[in-house]
PASEBA-1860 file (N, C-alpha, C; in nm, 3 decimals):
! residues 249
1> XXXXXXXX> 10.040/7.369/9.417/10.058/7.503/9.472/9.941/7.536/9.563 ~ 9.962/7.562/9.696/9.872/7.630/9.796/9.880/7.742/9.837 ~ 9.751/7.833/9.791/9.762/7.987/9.844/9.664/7.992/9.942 ~ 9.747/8.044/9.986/9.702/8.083/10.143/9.709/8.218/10.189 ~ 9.614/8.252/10.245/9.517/8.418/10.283/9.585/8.436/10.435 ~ 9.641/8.491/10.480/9.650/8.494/10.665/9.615/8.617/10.689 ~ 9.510/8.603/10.754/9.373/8.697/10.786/9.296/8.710/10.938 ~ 9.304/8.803/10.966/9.229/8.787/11.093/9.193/9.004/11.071
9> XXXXXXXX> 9.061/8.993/11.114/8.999/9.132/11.117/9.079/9.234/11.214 ~ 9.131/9.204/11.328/9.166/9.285/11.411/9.312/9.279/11.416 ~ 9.356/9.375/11.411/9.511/9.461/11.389/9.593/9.373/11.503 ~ 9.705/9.347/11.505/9.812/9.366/11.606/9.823/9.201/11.649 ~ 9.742/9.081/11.601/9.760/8.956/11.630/9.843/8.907/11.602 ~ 9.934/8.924/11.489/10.048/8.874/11.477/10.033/8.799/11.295 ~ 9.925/8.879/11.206/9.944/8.819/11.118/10.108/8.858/11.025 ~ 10.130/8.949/11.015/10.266/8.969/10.933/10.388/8.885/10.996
17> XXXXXXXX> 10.406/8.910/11.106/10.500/8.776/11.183/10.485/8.650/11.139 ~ 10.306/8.599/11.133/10.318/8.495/11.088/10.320/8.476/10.934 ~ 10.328/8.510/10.902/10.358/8.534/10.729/10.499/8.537/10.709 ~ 10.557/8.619/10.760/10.690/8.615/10.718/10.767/8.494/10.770 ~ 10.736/8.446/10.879/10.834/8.341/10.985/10.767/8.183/10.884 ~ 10.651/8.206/10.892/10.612/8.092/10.781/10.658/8.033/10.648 ~ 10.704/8.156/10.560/10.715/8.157/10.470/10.900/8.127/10.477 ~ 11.018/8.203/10.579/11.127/8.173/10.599/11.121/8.015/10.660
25> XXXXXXXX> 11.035/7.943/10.731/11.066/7.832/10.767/11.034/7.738/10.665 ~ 10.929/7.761/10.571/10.889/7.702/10.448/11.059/7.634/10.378 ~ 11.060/7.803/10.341/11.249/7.794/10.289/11.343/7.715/10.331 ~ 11.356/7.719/10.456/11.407/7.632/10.541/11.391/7.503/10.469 ~ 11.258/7.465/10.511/11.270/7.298/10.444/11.236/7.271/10.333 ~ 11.295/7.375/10.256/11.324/7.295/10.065/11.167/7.357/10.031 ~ 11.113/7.437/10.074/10.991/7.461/9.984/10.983/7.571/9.910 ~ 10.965/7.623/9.787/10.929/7.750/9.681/10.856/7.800/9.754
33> XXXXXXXX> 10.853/7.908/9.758/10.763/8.016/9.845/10.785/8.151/9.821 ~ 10.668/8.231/9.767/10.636/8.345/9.725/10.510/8.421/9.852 ~ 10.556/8.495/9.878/10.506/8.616/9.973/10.420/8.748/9.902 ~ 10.330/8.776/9.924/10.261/8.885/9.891/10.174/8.942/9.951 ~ 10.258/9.073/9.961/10.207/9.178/10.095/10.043/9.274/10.040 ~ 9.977/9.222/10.108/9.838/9.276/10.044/9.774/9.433/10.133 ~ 9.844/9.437/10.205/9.841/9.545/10.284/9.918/9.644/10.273 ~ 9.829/9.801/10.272/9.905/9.937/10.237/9.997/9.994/10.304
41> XXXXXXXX> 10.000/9.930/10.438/10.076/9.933/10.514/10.207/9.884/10.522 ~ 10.240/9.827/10.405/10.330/9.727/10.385/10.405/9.693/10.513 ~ 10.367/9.583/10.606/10.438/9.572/10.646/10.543/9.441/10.704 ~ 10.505/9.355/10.531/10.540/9.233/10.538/10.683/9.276/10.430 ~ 10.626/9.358/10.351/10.770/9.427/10.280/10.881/9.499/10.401 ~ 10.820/9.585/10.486/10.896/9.600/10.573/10.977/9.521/10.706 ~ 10.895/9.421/10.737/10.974/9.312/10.801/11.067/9.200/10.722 ~ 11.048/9.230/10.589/11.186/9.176/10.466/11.334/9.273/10.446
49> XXXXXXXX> 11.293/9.367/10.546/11.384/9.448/10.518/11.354/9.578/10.407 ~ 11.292/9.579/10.323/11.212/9.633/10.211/11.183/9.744/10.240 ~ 11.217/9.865/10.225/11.174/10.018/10.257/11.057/10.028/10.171 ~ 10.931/10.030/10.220/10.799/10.041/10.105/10.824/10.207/10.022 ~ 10.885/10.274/10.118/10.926/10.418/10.057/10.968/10.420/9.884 ~ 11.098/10.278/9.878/11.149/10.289/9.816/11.103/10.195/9.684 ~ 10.987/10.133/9.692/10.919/10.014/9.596/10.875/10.075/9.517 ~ 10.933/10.095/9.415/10.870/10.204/9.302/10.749/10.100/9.197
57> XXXXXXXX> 10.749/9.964/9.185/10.680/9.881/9.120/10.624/9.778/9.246 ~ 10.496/9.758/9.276/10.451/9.744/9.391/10.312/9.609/9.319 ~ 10.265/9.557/9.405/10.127/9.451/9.387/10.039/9.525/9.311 ~ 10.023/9.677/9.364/9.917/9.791/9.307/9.938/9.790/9.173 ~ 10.011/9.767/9.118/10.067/9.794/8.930/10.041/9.641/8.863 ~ 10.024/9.564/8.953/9.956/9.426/8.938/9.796/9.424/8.938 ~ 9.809/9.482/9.008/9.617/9.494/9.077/9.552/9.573/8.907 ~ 9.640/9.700/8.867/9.619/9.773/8.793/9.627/9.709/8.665
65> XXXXXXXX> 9.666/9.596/8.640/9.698/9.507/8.520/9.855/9.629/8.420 ~ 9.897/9.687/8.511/10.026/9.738/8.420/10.123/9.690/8.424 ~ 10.167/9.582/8.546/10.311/9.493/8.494/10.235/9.335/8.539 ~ 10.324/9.242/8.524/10.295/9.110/8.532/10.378/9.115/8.700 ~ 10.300/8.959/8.745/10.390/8.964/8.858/10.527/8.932/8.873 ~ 10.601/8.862/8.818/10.716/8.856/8.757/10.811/8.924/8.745 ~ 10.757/9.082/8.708/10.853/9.174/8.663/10.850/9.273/8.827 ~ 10.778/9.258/8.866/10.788/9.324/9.045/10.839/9.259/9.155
73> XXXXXXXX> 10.875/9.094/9.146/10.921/8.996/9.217/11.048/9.082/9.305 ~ 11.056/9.068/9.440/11.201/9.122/9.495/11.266/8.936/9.567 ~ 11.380/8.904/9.505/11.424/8.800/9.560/11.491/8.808/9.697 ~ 11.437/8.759/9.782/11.518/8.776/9.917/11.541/8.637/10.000 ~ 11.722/8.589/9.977/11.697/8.490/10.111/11.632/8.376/10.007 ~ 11.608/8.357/9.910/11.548/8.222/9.887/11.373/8.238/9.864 ~ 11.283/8.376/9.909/11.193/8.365/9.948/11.113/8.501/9.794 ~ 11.049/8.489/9.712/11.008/8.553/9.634/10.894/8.677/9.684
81> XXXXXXXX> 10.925/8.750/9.688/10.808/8.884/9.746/10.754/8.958/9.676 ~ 10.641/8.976/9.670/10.551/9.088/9.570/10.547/9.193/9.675 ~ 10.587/9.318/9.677/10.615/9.419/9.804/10.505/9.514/9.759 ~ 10.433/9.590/9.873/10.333/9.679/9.871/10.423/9.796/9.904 ~ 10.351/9.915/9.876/10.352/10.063/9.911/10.267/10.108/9.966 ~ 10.258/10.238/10.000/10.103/10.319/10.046/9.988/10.329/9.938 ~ 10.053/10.284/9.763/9.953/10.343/9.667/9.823/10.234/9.682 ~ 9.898/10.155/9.767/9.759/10.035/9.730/9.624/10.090/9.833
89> XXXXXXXX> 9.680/10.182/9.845/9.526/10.243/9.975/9.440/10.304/9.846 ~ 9.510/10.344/9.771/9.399/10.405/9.623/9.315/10.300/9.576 ~ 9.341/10.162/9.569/9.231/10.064/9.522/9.096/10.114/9.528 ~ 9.079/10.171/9.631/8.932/10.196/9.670/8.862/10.283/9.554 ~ 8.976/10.367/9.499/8.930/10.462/9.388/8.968/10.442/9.213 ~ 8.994/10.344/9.169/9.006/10.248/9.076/8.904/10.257/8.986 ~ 8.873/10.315/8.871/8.727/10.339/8.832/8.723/10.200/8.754 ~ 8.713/10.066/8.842/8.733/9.933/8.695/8.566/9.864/8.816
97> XXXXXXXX> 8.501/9.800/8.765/8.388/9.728/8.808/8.477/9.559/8.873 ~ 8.373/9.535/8.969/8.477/9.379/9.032/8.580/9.423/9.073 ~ 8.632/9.492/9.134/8.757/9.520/9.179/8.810/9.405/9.281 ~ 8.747/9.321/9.367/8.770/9.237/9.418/8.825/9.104/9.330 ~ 8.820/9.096/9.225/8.886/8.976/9.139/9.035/9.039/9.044 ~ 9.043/9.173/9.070/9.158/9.239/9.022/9.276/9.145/9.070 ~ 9.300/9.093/9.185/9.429/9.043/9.198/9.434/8.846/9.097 ~ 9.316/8.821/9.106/9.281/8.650/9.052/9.264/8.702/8.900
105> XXXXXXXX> 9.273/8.762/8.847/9.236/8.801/8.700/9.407/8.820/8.643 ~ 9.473/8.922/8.692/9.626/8.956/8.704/9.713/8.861/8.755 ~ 9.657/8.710/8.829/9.768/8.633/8.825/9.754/8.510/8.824 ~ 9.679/8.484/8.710/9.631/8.394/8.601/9.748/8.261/8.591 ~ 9.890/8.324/8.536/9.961/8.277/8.474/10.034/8.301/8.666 ~ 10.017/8.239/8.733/10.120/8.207/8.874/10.137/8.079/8.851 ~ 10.243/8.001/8.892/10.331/7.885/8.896/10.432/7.903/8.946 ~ 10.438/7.740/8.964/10.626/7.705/9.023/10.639/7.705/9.184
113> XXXXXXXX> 10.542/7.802/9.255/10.562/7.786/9.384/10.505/7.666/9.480 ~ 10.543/7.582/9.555/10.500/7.520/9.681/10.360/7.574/9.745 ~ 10.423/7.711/9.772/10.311/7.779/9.857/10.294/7.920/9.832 ~ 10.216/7.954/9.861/10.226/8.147/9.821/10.125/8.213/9.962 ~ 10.196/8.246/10.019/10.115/8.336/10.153/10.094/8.469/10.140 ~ 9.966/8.532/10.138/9.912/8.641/10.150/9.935/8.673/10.275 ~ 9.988/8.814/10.296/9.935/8.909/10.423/9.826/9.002/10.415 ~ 9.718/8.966/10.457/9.637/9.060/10.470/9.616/9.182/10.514
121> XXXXXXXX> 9.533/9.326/10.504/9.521/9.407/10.607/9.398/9.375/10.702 ~ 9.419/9.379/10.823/9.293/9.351/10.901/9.189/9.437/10.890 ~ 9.125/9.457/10.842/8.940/9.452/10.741/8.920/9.365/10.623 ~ 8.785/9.362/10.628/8.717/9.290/10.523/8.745/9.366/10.411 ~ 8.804/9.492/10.415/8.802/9.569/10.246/8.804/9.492/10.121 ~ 8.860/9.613/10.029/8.855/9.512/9.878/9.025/9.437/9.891 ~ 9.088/9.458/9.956/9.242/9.371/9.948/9.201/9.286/10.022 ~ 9.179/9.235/10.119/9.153/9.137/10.155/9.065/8.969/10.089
129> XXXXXXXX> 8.936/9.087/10.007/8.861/9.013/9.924/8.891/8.998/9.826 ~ 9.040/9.049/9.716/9.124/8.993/9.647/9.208/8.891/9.676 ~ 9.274/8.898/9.796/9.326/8.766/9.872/9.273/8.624/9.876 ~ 9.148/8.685/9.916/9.037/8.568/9.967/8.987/8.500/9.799 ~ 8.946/8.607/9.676/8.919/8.568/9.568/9.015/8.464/9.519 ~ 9.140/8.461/9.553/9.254/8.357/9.452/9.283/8.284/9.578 ~ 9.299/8.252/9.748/9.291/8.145/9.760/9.228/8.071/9.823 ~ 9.250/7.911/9.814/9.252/7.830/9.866/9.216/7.769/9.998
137> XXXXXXXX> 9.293/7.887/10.100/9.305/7.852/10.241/9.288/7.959/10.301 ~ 9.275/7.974/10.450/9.303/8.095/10.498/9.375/8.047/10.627 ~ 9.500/8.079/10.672/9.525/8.094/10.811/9.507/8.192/10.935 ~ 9.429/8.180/11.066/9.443/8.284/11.123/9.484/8.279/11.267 ~ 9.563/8.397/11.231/9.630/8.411/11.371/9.535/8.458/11.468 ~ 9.539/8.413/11.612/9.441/8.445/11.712/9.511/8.490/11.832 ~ 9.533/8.607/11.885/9.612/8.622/11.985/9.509/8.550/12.080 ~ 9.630/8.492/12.210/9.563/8.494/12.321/9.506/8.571/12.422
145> XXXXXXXX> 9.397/8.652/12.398/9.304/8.718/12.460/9.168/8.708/12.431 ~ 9.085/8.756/12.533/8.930/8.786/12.509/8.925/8.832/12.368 ~ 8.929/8.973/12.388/8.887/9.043/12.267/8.891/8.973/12.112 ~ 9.036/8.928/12.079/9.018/8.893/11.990/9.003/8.729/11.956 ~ 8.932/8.716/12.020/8.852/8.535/12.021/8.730/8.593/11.988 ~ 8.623/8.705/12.030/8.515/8.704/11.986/8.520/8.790/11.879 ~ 8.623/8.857/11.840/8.637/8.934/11.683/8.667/8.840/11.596 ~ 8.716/8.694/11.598/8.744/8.601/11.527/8.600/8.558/11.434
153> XXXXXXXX> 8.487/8.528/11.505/8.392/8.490/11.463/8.374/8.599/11.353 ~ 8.364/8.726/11.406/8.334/8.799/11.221/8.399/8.754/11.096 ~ 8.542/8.715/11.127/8.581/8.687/11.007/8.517/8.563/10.972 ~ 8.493/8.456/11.069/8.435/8.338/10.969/8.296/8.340/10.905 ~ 8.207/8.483/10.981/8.058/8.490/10.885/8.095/8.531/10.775 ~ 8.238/8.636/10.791/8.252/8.698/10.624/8.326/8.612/10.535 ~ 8.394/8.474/10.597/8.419/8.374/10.507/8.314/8.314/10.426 ~ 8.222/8.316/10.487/8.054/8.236/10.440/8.053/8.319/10.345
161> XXXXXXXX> 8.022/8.472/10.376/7.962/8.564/10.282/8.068/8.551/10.158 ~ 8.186/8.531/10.188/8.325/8.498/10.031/8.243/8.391/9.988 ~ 8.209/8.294/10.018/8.236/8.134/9.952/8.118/8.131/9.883 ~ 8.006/8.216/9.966/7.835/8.234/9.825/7.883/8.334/9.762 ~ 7.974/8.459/9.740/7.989/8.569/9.623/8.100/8.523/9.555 ~ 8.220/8.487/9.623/8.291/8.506/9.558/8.433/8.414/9.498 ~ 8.422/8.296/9.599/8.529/8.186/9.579/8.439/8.095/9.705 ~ 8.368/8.001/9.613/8.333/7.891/9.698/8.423/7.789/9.723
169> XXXXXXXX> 8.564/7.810/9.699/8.658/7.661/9.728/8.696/7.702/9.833 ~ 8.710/7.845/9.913/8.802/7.879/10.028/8.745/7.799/10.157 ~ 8.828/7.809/10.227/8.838/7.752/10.353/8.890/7.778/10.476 ~ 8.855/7.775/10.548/8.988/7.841/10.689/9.066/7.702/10.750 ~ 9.151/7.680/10.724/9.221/7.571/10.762/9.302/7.563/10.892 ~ 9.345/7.695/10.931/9.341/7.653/11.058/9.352/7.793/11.162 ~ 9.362/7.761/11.313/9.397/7.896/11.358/9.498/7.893/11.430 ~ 9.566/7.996/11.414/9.720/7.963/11.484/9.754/8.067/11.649
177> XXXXXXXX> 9.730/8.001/11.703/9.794/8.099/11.860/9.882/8.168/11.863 ~ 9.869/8.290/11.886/9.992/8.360/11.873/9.995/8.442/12.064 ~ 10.123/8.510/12.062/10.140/8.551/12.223/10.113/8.475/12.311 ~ 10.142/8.364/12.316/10.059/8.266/12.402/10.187/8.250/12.537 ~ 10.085/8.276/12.676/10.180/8.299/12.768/10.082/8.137/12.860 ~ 10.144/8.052/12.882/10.114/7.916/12.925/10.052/7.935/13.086 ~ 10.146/8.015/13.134/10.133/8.139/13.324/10.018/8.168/13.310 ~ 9.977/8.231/13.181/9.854/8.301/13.239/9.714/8.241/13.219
185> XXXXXXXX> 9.620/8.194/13.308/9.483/8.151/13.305/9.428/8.214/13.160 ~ 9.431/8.339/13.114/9.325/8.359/13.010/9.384/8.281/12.863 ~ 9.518/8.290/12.867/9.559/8.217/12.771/9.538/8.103/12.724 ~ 9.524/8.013/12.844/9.512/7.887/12.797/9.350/7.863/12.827 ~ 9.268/7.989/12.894/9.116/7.956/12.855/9.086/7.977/12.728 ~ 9.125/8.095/12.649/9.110/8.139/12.511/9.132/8.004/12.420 ~ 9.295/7.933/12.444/9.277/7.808/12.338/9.174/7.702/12.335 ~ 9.221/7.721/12.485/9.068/7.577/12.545/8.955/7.559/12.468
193> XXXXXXXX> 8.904/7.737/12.466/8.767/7.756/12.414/8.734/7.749/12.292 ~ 8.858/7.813/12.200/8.878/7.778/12.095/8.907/7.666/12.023 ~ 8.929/7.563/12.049/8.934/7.412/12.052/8.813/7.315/12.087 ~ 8.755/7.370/12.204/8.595/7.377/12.206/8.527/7.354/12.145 ~ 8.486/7.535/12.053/8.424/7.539/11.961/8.444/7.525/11.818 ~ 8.584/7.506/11.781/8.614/7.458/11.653/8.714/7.394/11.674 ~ 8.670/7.273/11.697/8.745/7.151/11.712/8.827/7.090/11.540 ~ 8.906/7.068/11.577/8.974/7.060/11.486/9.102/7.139/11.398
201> XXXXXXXX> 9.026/7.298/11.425/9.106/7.381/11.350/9.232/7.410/11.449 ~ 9.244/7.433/11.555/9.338/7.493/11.649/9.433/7.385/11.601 ~ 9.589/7.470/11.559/9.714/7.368/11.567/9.752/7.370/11.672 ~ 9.756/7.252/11.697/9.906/7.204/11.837/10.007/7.294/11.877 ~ 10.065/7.358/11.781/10.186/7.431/11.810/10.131/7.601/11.844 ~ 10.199/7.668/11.967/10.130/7.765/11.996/10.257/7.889/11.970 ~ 10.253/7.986/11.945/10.337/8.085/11.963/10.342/8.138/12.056 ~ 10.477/8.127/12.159/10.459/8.183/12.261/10.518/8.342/12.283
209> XXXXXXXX> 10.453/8.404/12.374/10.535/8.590/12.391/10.699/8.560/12.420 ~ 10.750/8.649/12.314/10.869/8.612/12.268/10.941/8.778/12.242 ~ 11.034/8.822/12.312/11.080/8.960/12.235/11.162/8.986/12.168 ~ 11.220/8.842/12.109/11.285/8.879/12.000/11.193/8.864/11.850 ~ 11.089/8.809/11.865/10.996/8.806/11.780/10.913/8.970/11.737 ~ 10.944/9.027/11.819/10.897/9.179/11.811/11.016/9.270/11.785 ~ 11.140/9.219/11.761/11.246/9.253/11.757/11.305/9.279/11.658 ~ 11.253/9.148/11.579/11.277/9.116/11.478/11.258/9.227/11.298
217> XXXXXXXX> 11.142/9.257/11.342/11.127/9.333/11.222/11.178/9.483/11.211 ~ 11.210/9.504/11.279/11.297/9.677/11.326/11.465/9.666/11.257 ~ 11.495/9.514/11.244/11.630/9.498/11.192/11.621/9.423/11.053 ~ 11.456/9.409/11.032/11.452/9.357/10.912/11.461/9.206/10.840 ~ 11.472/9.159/10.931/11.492/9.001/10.917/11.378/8.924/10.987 ~ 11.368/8.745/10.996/11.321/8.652/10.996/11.319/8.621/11.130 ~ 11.283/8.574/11.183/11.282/8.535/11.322/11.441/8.426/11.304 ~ 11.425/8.383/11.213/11.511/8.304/11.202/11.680/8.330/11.163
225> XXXXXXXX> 11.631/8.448/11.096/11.782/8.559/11.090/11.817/8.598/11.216 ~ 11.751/8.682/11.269/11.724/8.772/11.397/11.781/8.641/11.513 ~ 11.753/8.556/11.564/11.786/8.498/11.650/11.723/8.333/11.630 ~ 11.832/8.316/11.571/11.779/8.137/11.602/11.761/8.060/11.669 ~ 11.829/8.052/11.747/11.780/7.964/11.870/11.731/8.022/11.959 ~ 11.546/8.132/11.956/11.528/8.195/12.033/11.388/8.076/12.005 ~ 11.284/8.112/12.121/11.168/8.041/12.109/11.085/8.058/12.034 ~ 11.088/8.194/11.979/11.034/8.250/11.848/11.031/8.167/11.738
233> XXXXXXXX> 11.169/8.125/11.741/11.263/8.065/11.598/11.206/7.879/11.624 ~ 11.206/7.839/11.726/11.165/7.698/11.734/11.043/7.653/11.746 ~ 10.916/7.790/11.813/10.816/7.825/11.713/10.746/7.793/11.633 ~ 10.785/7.885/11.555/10.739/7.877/11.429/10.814/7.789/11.290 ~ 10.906/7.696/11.337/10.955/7.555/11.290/10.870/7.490/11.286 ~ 10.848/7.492/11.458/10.710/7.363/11.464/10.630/7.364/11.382 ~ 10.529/7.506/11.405/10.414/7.542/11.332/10.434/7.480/11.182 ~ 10.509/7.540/11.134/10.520/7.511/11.015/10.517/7.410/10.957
241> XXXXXXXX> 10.635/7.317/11.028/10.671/7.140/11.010/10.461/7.130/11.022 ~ 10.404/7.149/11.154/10.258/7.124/11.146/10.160/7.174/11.028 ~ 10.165/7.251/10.961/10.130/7.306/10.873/10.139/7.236/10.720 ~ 10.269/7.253/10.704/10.293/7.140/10.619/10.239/7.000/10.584 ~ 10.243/6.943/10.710/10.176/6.797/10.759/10.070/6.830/10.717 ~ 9.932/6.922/10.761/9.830/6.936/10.741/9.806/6.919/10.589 ~ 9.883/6.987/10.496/9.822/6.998/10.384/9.866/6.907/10.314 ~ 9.989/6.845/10.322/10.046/6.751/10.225/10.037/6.598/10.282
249> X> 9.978/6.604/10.381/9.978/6.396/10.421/9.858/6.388/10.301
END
C-alpha cells in the first residue's frame, strides 16, 4: 500500500484534478484505491459529485477519533472516498496536544488498498501535516508558470522541516505539470528549469490546458466520465500508467 500526499502550497495548480483523475485512472487499471479529501474546502468530495453540504460523517469525526474510517467510506465508481466538510476548518481549535498525528493515530488499522491519495489544502497547516505525518510520498502538481515554480521550493524546505519533526520516511517523488501549453515559451521554460534543477523528479507526461478538464467537476465526474477521449482523459492515463511504473518496477 502507497500513500501518497498531493501537495503543492499555492492554490489553483491543479492538485484536486490531479487527485481525482489519478485515483479514477488507478481504477481503470485494476488498482484499490481510496481517496481522502484533506481539505475544508472539500473539493475532491465535490468533484466526486459529493455535496460536502450534505456529508454529515466527514474525515473530521476521524481526525476526532469518533468513528473509524470504515464507517464514513462513500463508495463511488469503484473508487473508496473519505469526504470532507467545512467542519474540518475547526481542527485548528481541537483542545487534544499533537494534533498533527491525529489523522496517523486514527488510521492505524488502514488496509487492502493499492494506493490511497491525499488531497491536500494548499498551506503548510495542521491538515496538510496530518497528510504528510501518514505518508509515504508526496506528489506535486506544478502549474506551468513563473510564480508557481518559485513557490514550489517552499514546499520542499517544509518537506525537510516534516522529515526532522515529523515522518522521516516521506519523500517527494515526483512533480507533475499541469496546464501545460507546448505554444507557449514560458511553459516549456518552467519544465526545462524544473528538470534542471531537480533532475529526476519531473514525469515525462505533462498535462496539457484542457477545458474539459475544468469542466469536469461542475458535473461531478472524472475526467474520464466527463469526456473520454478528450486530452484531459489521455492525460492523465499516461501519467498514471507513469506513475505506477515509478513505484512498482
Amino acid at each position: 500500500m502507497r500513500i501518497i500526499s498531493i501537495s503543492n502550497n499555492k492554490g489553483g495548480v491543479g492538485k484536486t484534478t490531479t487527485t481525482v483523475n489519478l485515483a479514477a485512472a488507478m481504477q481503470i487499471l485494476g488498482k484499490k484505491v481510496m481517496v481522502m479529501d484533506m481539505d475544508h474546502q472539500a473539493q475532491s468530495t465535490y468533484h466526486f459529485g459529493i455535496n460536502p453540504n450534505k456529508v454529515t460523517e466527514s474525515i473530521f469525526d476521524v481526525l476526532k477519533g469518533e468513528k473509524r474510517y470504515h464507517e464514513i467510506i462513500i463508495k463511488r465508481a469503484g473508487i473508496d472516498i473519505l469526504p470532507a466538510n467545512a467542519e474540518l476548518r475547526n481542527i485548528e481549535f481541537l483542545p487534544l496536544p499533537a494534533k498533527e498525528f491525529l489523522l496517523k493515530e486514527n488510521m492505524e488499522d488502514l488496509e487492502g488498498y493499492d494506493y490511497v491519495l491525499i488531497d491536500c489544502p494548499p498551506s503548510l497547516g495542521v491538515l496538510t501535516l496530518n497528510a504528510m505525518a501518514i505518508s509515504e510520498y508526496i506528489l506535486v502538481p506544478l502549474q506551468a508558470q513563473f510564480l508557481p515554480f518559485h513557490g514550489m521550493y517552499n514546499l520542499f524546505e517544509a518537506v525537510q522541516m516534516v522529515k526532522k519533526r515529523i515522518n522521516r520516511n516521506i519523500e517527494v517523488s515526483g512533480i507533475i505539470g499541469t496546464m501545460y501549453n507546448p505554444k507557449k515559451s514560458i511553459s516549456r521554460e518552467v519544465m526545462e528549469e524544473t528538470e534542471k534543477r531537480l533532475p529526476g523528479k519531473l514525469y515525462s507526461t505533462m498535462i496539457r490546458e484542457n477545458v474539459a478538464l475544468q469542466e469536469a467537476p461542475s458535473w461531478g465526474k472524472t475526467i474520464f466520465e466527463y469526456k473520454p477521449d478528450s486530452n484531459g482523459a489521455d492525460d492523465y492515463m499516461a501519467l498514471t500508467e507513469e506513475v505506477i511504473k515509478r513505484f512498482e518496477e
